[in-house]
TORKOL-4160 file (C-alpha; in steps of 0.2 Angstrom, whole numbers, padded with zeros to 4 digits, m for minus):
262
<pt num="1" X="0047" Y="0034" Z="m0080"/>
<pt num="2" X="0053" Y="0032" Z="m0061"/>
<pt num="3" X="0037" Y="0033" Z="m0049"/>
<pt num="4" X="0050" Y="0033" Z="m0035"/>
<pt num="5" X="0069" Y="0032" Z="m0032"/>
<pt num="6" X="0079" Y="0030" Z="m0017"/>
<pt num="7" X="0097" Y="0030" Z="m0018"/>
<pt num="8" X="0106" Y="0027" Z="0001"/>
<pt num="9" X="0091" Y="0033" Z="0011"/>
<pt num="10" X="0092" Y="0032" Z="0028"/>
<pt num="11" X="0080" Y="0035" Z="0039"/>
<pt num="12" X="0079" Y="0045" Z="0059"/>
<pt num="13" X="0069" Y="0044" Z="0072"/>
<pt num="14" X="0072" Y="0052" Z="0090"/>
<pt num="15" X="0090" Y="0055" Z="0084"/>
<pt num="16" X="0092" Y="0037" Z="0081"/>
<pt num="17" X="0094" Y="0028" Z="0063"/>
<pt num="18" X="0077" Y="0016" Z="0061"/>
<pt num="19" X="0083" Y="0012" Z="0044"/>
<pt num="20" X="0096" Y="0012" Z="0033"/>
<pt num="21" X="0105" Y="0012" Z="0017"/>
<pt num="22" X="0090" Y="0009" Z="0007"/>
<pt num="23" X="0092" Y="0007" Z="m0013"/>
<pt num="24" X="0079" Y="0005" Z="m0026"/>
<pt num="25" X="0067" Y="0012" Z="m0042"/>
<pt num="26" X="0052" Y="0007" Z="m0045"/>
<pt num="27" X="0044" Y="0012" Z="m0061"/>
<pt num="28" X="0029" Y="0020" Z="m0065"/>
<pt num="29" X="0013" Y="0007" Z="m0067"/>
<pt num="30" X="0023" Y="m0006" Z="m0056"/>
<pt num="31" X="0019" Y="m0014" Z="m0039"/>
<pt num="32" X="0030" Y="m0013" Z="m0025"/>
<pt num="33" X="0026" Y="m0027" Z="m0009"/>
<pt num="34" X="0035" Y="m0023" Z="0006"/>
<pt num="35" X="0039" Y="m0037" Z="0016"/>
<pt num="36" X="0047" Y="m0038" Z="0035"/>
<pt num="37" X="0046" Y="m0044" Z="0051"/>
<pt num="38" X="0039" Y="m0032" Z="0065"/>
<pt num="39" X="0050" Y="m0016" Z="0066"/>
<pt num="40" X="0059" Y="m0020" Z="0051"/>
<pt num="41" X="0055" Y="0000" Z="0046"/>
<pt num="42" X="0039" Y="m0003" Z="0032"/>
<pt num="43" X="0028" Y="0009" Z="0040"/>
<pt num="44" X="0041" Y="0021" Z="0042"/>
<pt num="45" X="0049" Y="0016" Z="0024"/>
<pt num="46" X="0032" Y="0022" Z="0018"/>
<pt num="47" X="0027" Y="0038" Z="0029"/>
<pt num="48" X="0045" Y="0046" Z="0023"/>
<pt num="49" X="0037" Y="0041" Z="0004"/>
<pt num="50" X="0021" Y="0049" Z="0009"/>
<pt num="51" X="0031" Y="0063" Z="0016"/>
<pt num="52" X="0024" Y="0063" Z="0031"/>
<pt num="53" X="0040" Y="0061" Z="0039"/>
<pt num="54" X="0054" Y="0070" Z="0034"/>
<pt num="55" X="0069" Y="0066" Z="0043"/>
<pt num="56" X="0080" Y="0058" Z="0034"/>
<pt num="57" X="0096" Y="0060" Z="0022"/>
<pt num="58" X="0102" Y="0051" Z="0004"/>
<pt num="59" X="0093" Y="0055" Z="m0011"/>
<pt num="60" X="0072" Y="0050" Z="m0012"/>
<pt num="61" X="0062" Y="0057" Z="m0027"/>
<pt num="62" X="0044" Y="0054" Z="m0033"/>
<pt num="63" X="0041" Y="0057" Z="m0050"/>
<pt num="64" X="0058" Y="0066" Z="m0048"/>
<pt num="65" X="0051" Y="0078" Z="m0035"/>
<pt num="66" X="0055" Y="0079" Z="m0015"/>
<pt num="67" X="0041" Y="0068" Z="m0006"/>
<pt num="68" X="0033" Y="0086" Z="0000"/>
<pt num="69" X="0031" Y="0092" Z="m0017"/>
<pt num="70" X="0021" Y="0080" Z="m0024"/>
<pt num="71" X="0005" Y="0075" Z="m0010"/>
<pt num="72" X="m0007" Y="0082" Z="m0024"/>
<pt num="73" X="m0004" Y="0065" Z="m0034"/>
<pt num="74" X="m0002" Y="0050" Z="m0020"/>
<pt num="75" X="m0013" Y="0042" Z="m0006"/>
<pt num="76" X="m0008" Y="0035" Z="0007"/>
<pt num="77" X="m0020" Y="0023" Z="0017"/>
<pt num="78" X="m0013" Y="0021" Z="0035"/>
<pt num="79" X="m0017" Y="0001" Z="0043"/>
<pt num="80" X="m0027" Y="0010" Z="0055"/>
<pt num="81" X="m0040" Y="0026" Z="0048"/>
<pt num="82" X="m0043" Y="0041" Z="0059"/>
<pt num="83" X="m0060" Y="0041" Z="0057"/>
<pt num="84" X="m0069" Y="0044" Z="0073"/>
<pt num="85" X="m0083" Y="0028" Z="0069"/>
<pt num="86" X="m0097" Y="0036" Z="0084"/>
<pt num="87" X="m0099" Y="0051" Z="0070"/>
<pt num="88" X="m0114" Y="0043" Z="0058"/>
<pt num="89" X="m0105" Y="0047" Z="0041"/>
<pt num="90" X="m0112" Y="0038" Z="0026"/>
<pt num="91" X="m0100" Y="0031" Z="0014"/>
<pt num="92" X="m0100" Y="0042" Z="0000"/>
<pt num="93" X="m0097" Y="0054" Z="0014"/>
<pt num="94" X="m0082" Y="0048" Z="0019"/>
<pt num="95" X="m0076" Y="0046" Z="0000"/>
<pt num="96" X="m0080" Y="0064" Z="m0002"/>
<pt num="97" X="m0066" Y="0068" Z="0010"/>
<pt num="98" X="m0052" Y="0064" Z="m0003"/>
<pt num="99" X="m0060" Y="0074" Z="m0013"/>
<pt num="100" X="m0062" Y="0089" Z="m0002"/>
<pt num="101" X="m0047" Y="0087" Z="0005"/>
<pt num="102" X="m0037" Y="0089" Z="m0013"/>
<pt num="103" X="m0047" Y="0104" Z="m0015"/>
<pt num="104" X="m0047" Y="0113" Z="0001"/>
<pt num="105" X="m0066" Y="0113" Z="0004"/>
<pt num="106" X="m0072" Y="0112" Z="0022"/>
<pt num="107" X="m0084" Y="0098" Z="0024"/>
<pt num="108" X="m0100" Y="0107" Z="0024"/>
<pt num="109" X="m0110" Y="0103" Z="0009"/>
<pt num="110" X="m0102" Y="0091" Z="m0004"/>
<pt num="111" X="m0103" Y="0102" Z="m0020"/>
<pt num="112" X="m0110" Y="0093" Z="m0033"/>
<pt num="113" X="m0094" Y="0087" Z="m0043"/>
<pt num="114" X="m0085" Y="0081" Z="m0029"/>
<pt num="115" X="m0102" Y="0068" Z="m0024"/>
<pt num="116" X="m0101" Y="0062" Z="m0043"/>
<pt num="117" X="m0081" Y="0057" Z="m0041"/>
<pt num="118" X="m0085" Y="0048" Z="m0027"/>
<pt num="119" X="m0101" Y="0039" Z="m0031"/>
<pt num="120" X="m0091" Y="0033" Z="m0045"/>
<pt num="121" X="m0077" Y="0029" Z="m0033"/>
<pt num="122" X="m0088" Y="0017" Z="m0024"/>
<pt num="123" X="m0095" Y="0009" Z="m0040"/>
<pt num="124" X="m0076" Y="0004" Z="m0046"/>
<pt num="125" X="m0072" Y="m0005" Z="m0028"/>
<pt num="126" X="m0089" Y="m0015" Z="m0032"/>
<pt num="127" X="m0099" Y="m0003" Z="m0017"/>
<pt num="128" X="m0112" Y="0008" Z="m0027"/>
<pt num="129" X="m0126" Y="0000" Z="m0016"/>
<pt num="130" X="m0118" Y="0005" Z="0003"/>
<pt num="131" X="m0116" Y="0024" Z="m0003"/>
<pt num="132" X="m0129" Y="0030" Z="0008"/>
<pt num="133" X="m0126" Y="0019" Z="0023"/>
<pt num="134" X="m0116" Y="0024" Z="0037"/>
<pt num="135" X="m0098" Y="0022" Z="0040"/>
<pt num="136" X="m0098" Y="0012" Z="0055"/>
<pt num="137" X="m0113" Y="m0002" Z="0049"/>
<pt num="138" X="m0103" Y="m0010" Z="0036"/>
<pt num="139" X="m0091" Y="m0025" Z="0038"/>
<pt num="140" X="m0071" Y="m0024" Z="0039"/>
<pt num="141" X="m0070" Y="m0028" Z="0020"/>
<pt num="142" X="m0081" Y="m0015" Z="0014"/>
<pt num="143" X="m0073" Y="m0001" Z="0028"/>
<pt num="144" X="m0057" Y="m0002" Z="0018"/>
<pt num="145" X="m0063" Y="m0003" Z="m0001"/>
<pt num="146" X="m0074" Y="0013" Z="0006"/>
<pt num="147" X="m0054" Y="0021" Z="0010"/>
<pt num="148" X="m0049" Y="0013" Z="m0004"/>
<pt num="149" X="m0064" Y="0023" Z="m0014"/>
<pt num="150" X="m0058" Y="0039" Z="m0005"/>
<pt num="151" X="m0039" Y="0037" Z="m0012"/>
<pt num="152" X="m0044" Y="0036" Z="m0026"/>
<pt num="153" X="m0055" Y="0050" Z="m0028"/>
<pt num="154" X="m0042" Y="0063" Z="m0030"/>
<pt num="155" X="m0033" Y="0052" Z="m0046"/>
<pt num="156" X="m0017" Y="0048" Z="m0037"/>
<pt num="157" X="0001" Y="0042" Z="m0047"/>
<pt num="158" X="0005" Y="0034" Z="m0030"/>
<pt num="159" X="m0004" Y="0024" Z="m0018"/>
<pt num="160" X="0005" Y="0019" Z="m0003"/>
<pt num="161" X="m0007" Y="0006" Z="0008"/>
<pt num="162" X="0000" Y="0001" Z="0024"/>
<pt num="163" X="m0004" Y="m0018" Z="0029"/>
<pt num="164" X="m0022" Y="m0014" Z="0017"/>
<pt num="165" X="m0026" Y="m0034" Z="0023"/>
<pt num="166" X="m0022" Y="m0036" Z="0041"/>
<pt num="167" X="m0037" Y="m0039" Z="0052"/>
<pt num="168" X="m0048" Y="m0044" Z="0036"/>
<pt num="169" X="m0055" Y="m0065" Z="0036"/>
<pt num="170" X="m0051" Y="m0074" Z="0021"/>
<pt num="171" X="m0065" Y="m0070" Z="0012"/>
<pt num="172" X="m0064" Y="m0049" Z="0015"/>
<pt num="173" X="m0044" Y="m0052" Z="0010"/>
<pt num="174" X="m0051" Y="m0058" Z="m0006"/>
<pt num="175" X="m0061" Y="m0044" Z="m0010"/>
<pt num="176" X="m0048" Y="m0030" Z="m0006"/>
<pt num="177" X="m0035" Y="m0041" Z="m0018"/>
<pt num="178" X="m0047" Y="m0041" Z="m0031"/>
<pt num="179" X="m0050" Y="m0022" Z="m0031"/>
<pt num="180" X="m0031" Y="m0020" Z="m0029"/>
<pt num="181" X="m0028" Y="m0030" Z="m0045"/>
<pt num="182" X="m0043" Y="m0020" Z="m0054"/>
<pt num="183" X="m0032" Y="m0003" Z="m0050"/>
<pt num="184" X="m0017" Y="m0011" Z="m0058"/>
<pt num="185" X="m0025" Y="m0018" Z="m0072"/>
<pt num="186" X="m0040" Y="m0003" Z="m0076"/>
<pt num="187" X="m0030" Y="0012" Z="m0069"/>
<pt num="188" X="m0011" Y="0006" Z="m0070"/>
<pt num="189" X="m0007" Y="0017" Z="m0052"/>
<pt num="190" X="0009" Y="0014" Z="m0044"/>
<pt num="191" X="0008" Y="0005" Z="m0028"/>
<pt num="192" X="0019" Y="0002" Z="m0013"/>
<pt num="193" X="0011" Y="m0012" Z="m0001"/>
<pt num="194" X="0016" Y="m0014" Z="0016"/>
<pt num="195" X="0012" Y="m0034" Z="0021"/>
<pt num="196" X="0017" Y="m0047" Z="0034"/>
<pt num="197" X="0008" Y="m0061" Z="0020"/>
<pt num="198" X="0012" Y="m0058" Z="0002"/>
<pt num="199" X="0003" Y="m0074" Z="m0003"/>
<pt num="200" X="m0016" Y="m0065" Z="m0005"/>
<pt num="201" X="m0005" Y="m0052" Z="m0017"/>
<pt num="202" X="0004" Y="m0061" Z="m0027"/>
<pt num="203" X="m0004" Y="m0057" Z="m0044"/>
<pt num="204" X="m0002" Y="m0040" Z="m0040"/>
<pt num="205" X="0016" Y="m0039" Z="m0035"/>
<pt num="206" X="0030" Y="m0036" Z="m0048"/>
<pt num="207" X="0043" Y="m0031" Z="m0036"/>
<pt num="208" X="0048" Y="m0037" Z="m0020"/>
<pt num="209" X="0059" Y="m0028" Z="m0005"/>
<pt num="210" X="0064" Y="m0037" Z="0010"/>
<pt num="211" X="0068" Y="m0025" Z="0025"/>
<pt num="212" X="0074" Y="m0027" Z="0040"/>
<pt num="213" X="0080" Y="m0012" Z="0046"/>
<pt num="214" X="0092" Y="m0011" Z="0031"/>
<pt num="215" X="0088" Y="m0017" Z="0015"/>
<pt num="216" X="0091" Y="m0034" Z="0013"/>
<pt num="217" X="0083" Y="m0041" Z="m0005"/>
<pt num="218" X="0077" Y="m0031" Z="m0020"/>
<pt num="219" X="0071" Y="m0036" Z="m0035"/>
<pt num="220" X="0059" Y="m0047" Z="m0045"/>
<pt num="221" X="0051" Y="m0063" Z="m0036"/>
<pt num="222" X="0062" Y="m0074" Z="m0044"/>
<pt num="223" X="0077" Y="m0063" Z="m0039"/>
<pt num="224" X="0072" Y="m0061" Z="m0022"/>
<pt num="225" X="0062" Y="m0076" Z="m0017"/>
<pt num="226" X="0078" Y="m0087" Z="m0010"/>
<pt num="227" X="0080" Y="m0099" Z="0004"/>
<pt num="228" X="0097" Y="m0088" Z="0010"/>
<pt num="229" X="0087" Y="m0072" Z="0006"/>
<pt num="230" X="0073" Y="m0077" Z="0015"/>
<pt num="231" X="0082" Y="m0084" Z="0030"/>
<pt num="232" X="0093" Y="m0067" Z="0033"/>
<pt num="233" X="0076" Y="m0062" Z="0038"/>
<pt num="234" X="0064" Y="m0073" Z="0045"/>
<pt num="235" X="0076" Y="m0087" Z="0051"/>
<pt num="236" X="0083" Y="m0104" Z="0043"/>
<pt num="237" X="0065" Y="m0111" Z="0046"/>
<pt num="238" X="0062" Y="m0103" Z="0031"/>
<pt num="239" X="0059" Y="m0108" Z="0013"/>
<pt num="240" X="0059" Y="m0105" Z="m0005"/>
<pt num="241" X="0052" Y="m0119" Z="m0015"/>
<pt num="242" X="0046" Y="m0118" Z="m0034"/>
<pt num="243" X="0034" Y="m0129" Z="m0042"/>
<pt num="244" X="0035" Y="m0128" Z="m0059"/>
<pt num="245" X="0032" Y="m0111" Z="m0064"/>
<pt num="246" X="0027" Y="m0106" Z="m0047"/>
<pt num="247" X="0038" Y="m0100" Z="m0032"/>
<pt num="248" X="0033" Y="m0103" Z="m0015"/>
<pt num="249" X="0038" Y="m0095" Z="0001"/>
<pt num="250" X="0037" Y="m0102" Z="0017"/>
<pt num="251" X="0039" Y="m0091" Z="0033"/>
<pt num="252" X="0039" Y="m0100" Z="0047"/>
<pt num="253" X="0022" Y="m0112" Z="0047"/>
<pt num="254" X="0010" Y="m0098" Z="0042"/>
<pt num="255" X="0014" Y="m0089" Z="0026"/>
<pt num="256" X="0019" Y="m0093" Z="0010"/>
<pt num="257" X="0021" Y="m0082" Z="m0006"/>
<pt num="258" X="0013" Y="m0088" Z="m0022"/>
<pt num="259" X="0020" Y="m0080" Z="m0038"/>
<pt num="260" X="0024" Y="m0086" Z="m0055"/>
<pt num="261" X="0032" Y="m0081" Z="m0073"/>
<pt num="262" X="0022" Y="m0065" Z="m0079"/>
């Protein structure tokens, strides 16, 4: 089954086409990373997914619905959360809200349900032992396994993550990968992932989109993983280089994409 299709979307914004002429399905239990410079259109590619924005025309459909009639099976984890860190919520607190919020509860008193979803939410992204400590104590790693935890607590068929590594030192990047490649193995979730270094992701990737503005590549790495591809977006500095069964993508100095034969 199709987890989401797009067929000559484009995209507005202030009246103004952000992107356009976007063309692609991805199928249910596959990986989706979403590569592009700054102000290529990934963010906004991925709100109109969520369907958190909705201006747009062509043809989108998750699960074969409209984005806005379907919230109750995807999560969407923004780059930066909302949550305001001088309030002292513990973490199973802050998973609760998924829960709530699928439900319509007001954040009173966690019924008793909800608290067991989400302490086994923190136990799948390897944090059963910071449940009870607060929000704003724990280190940039653990903040976003925590939102992880909370998107998955409603069971999603979808999850959109928004730059999930940015900001995160080598060894936090390590841990989120690992969790990410955990919910693709154990729970076999669709996933869009919005990323400016695909390198960390590569085992979990089995599609790639190049955007800039307009979509540029689609496909497999293999497929799309070229030094012309590459080059329509980042420049001629870039490269495509594979080393046995192994691609690798230089951007630049800095980032590289590591993928092989599946």
């Amino acid at each position: 089954m199709e987890a989401v299709s797009a067929e000559k979307l484009n995209i507005y914004y202030n009246g103004e086409r952000a992107v356009e002429d976007v063309t692609f399905t991805l199928k249910e239990g596959e990986t989706l990373l979403l590569l592009g410079p700054n102000g290529a259109g990934k963010t906004t590619l991925l709100r109109v997914i969520a369907g958190i924005h909705q201006n747009y025309d062509g043809k989108l459909s998750i699960f074969g619905k409209e984005p806005d009639k379907v919230r109750d099976i995807l999560s969407y984890v923004p780059q930066s959360h909302t949550l305001n860190e001088r309030v002292p919520l513990k973490s199973i607190e802050v998973v609760s809200m998924g829960g709530l919020y699928r439900k319509g509860f007001v954040h009173t008193k966690i019924p008793r349900e909800i608290k067991k979803d989400a302490k086994e939410a923190l136990e799948f992204v390897g944090l059963a032992d910071v449940k009870d400590k607060a929000f704003n104590e724990l280190s940039g790693g653990q903040k976003q396994r925590v939102l992880l935890a909370r998107a998955l607590i409603s069971h999603p068929r979808l999850l959109l993550l928004d730059e999930p590594l940015s900001a995160l030192d080598p060894s936090a990047r390590a841990e989120v990968t690992g969790i990410l490649g955990k919910i693709k193995r154990e729970k076999g979730i669709s996933m869009i992932i919005t990323t400016h270094d695909i390198n960390p992701l590569a085992e979990v990737g089995d599609k790639i989109m190049l955007l800039n503005r307009k979509l540029v590549a689609y496909g497999s790495p293999e497929e799309v993983l070229k030094d012309d591809t590459i080059a329509r977006v980042y420049g001629p500095q870039s490269k495509a280089l594979r080393v046995g069964k192994r691609i690798y993508c230089i951007i630049g100095d800095a980032h590289f994409f590591k993928g092989g034969k599946r």
